[in-house]
Each structure stands twice: as structure tokens, then as C-alpha cells.
C-alpha positions in Angstrom: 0.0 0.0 0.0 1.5 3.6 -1.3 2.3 6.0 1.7 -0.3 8.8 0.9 -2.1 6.9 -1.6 1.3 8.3 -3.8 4.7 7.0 -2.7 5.9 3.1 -3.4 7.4 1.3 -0.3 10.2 1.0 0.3 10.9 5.0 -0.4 13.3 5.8 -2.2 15.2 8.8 -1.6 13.3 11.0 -4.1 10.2 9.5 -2.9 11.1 10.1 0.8 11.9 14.2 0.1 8.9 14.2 -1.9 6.7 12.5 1.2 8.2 14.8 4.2 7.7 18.4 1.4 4.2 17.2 1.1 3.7 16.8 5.0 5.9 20.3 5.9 3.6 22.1 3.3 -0.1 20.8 3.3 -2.7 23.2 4.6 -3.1 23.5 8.3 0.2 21.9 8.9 3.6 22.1 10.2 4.4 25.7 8.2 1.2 27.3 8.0 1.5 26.7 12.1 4.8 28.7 12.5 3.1 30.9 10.1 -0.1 32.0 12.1 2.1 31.0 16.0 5.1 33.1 15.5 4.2 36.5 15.4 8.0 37.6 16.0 8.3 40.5 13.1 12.5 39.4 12.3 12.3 35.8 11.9 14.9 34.7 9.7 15.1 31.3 7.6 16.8 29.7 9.8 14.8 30.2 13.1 12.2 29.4 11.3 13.1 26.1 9.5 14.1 25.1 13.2 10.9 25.9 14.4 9.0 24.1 11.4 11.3 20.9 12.3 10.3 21.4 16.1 6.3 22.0 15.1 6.6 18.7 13.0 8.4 16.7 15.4 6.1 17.9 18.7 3.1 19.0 16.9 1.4 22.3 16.3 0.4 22.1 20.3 3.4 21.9 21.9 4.2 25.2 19.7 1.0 26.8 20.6 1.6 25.9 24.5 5.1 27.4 24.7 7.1 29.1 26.4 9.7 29.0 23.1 7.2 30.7 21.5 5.9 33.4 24.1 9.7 34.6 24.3 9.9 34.6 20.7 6.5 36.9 20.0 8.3 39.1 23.1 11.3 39.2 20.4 13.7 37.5 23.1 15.5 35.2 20.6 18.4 34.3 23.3 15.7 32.9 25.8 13.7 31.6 23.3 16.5 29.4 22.1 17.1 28.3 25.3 13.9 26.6 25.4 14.6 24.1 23.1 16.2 21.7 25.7 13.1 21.5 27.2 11.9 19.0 25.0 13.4 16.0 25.3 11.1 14.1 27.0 9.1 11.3 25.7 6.8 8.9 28.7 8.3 11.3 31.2 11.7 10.4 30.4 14.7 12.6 28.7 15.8 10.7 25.5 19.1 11.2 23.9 18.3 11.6 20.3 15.7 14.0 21.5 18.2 15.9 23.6 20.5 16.1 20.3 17.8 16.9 17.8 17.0 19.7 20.4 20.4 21.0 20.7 20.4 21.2 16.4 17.5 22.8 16.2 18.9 25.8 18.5 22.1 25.8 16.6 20.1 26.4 13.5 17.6 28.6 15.2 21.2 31.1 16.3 23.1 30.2 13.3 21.8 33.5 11.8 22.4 35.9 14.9 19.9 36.6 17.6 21.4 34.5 19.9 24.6 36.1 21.7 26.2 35.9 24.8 29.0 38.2 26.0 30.1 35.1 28.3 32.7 32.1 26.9 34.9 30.0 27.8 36.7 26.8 27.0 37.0 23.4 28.4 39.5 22.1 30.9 39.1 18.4 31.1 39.6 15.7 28.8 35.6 14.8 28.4 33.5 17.3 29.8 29.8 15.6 30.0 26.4 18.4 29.3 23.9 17.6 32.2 20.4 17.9 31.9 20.5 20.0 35.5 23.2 21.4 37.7 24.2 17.9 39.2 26.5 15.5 38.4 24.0 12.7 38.7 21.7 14.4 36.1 21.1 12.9 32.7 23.7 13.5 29.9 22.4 15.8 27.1 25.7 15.8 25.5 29.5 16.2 26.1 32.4 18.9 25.3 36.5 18.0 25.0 39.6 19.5 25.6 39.6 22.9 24.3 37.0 23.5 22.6 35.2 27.1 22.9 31.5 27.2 24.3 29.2 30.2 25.0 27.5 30.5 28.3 24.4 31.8 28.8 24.0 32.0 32.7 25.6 30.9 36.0 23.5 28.9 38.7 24.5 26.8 41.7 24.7 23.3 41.8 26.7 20.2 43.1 29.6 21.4 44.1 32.8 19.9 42.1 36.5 19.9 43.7 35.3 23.2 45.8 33.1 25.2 43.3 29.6 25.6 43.4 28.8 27.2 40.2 27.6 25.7 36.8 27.4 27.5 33.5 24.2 26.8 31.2 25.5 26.3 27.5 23.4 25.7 24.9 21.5 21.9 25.7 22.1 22.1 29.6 25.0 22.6 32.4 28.4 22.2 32.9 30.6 22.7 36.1 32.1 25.9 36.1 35.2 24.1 37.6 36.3 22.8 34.2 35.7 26.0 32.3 38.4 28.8 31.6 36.9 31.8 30.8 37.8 33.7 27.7 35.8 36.2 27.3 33.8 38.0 30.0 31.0 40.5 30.4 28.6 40.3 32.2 29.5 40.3 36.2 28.1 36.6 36.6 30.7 35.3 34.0 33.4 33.9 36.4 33.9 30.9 38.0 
């Protein structure tokens, strides 16, 4: 039986972009929601082909229902961005792939500006794990190495590693301030 009364299984790769075009762009779908949610006047392509991928994987209600899109409609990009880790639950339960289709989504969604921090650092540990929370028994969201740059977006307290309370949030989640040099600084909470 064709998928959509149209499209031979298996797909084929043609058939397959065809199938997910036709379900991004039929009426009173996944676009037209962005469309008539998002009333933010600067949208750019990018936020909002993340926000079509969020809409189609969570459905036109979670967009309606949140708080993504109220900060967006306030034109707060950063926080609104920030929001996308909230979603990566599924039975009650964070899911990796969710967690990391999240975390692309808000790359894509800042790719084009609208998203900056004054705040960065880099990592000093070999493996530096993203936690869901401030604490180091919280679920893993992602992971960072040895040197590479991150931008932090605010400072909280948490489980306190080798002395330090502190943990930055970066883009998915937390990591201990301990492990972070900071390279650029701005606001007065950027320090470890």
C-alpha cells in the first residue's frame, strides 16, 4: 500500500523528500502553524526552519503551549532558544536523540544571529559531560572535550565539584564551572 495513496514502499530517496515536502507544506500543517504562532516581526530562515522541524516533530500544540514561542513573540531570541532543551522528553523520560535533535535545532535557530552571549569560555578536562540539571548525577544531554570554545548563557549553583559551586548553562544544559576557563567576559556573573 502507497504512503499517501502516492509514494511506493520502500521509499526511495526522491520518494522520501517528496513525502516529508508534502507533509511540511499541506494546509493547516507544520508551516502554516509557524506561520499564524510566531508573530516575532525578524524571523529569519533559519529560526524558522528550526521551528517548522520542532512544530513537526512535537506537533502544532506543543508550539502553541510554549514558552519557546511566548519569548519569541516578546522578540527575546536568546531565551527563546534556550527553550529548546526542554523537549526532550518522551513517557516522562529525557531521550538522547531528543536531547540532540533539540540541541540542532537551536544551533540552527542562532546560526543567523539573535542568539549572543558576552560570556565564553573553554573546556578544561579531557571529556566534559552536558547535564540535563546542575548535578552531576543528572542525565547526559551531550559532552564537550579539551579545548573546545562554548558560549555560556547564565551561571547557577549546583553540586559542588572539587570546591566550586557554580555551573554555566551552554546551549543543551549545564556544565561545572570548575572545568571552564573563561575567555571572554561581560557580564558580572561570568566567572567561575
Amino acid at each position: 500500500m502507497p504512503l499517501n495513496g502516492k509514494y511506493p514502499v520502500p521509499l526511495s530517496l526522491a520518494h522520501g523528500e517528496a513525502l516529508l515536502s508534502d507533509d511540511l507544506t499541506y494546509p493547516g500543517s507544520y508551516e502554516d502553524c509557524i506561520t499564524k504562532e510566531i508573530t516575532y516581526g525578524n524571523l529569519n530562515a533559519n529560526q524558522y526552519s528550526a521551528l517548522v522541524s520542532f512544530a513537526f516533530n512535537l506537533g502544532c500544540g506543543s508550539v502553541q503551549s510554549s514558552t519557546l514561542k511566548t519569548l519569541l513573540n516578546q522578540g527575546n531570541t536568546l531565551s527563546a532558544s534556550l527553550e529548546f532543551a526542554r523537549w526532550i522528553y518522551a513517557g516522562g523520560e529525557p531521550l538522547l536523540g531528543l536531547a540532540r535533535r533539540r540541541e540542532a535545532e537551536r544551533v540552527l535557530f542562532c546560526t543567523s544571529g539573535g542568539c549572543e552571549t558576552s560570556c565564553a569560555g573553554s573546556v578544561d578536562a579531557d571529556t566534559l559531560n552536558i547535564r540535563l540539571n546542575p548535578d552531576s548525577s543528572s542525565f547526559i544531554v551531550g559532552s564537550l572535550t579539551n579545548g573546545q570554545r562554548v558560549d555560556i548563557y547564565a551561571r547557577t549553583t549546583g553540586t559542588v565539584i572539587n570546591g566550586n559551586p557554580y555551573w554555566f548553562r551552554v546551549g543543551p544544559g549545564y556544565v561545572s564551572a570548575y572545568y571552564i576557563n573563561i575567555v571572554s567576559s561581560g557580564p558580572s556573573w561570568c566567572a567561575k
